[in-house]
C-alpha positions as CSV (number, residue, x, y, z in Angstrom):
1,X,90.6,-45.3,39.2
2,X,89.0,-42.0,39.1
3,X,85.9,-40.9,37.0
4,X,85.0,-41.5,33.2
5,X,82.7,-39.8,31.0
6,X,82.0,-43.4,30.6
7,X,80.4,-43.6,34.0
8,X,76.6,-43.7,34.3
9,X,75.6,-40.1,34.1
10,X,73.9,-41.0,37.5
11,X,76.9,-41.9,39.1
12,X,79.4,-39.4,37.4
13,X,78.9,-36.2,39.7
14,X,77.7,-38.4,42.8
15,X,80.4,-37.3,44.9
16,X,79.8,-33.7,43.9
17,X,76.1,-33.7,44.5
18,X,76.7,-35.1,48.0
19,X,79.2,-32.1,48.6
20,X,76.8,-29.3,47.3
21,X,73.8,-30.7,49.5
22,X,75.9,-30.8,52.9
23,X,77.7,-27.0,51.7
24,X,74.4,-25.8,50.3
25,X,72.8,-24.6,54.0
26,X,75.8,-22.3,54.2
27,X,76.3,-21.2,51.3
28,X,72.9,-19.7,51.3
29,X,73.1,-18.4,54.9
30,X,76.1,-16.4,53.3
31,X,74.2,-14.6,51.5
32,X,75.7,-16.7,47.8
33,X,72.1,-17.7,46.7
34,X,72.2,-17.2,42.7
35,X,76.3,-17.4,42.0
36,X,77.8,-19.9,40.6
37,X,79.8,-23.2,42.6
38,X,81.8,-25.5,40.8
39,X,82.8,-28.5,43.3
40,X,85.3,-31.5,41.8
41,X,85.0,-34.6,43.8
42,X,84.4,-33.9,47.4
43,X,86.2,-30.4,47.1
44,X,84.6,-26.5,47.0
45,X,86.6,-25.3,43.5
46,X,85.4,-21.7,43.3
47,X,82.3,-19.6,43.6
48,X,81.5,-16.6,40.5
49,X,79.1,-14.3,40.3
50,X,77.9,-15.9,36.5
51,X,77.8,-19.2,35.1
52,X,80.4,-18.8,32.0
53,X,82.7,-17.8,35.0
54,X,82.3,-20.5,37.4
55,X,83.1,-22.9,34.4
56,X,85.7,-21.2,32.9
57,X,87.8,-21.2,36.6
58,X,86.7,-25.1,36.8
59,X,87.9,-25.6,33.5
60,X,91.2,-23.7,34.4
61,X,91.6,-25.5,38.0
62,X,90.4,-28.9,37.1
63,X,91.2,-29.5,33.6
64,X,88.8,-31.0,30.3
65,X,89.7,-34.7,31.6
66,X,87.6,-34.5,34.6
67,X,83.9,-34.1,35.6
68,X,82.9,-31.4,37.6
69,X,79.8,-29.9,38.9
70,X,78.6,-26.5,38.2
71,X,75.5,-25.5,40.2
72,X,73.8,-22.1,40.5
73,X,73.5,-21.8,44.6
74,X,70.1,-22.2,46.2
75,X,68.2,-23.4,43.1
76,X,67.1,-26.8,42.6
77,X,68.8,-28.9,40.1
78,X,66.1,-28.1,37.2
79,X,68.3,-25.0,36.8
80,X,71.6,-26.5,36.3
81,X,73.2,-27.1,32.9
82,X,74.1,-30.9,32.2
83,X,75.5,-29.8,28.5
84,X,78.3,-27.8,31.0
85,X,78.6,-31.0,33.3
86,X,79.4,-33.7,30.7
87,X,81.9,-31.3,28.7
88,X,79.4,-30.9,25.5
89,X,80.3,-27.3,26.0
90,X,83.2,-25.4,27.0
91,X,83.9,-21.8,28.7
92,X,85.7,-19.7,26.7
93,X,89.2,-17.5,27.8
């Protein structure tokens, strides 16, 4: 069975942590510090320059039934936005 908004908000984007920290070293050494990842389960969705971006090409490839990570490259996770993770708010197109 797949992920629920029901999960424990620690567990929900485990598998997408685990994917930024091992991607994160390259991404950076690209030269991608400060855009925007989205990552759905174990998988690299899309990268934009901007935050309302990233989520609107998550929302658009993944859908508003499933979690998904959005993470501005090379910060720590202070920076990210957990109202954008848990679907309390939605990119507009």
């Amino acid at each position: 069975m797949g992920k629920s908004v029901m999960d424990k908000p620690s567990d929900l984007l485990a598998d997408e942590r685990a994917a930024y920290e091992s991607l994160k070293d390259s991404l950076v050494s690209q030269g991608l510090s400060g855009k925007w990842i989205v990552i759905a389960g174990k998988k690299q969705i899309v990268i934009r320059d901007d935050a309302e971006a990233a989520n609107a090409a998550g929302v658009e490839a993944v859908g508003l039934d499933r979690p998904f990570l959005l993470k501005q490259i090379g910060t720590d996770d202070s920076a990210s936005v957990p109202a954008l993770h848990f679907g309390l708010i939605y990119a507009h197109h």
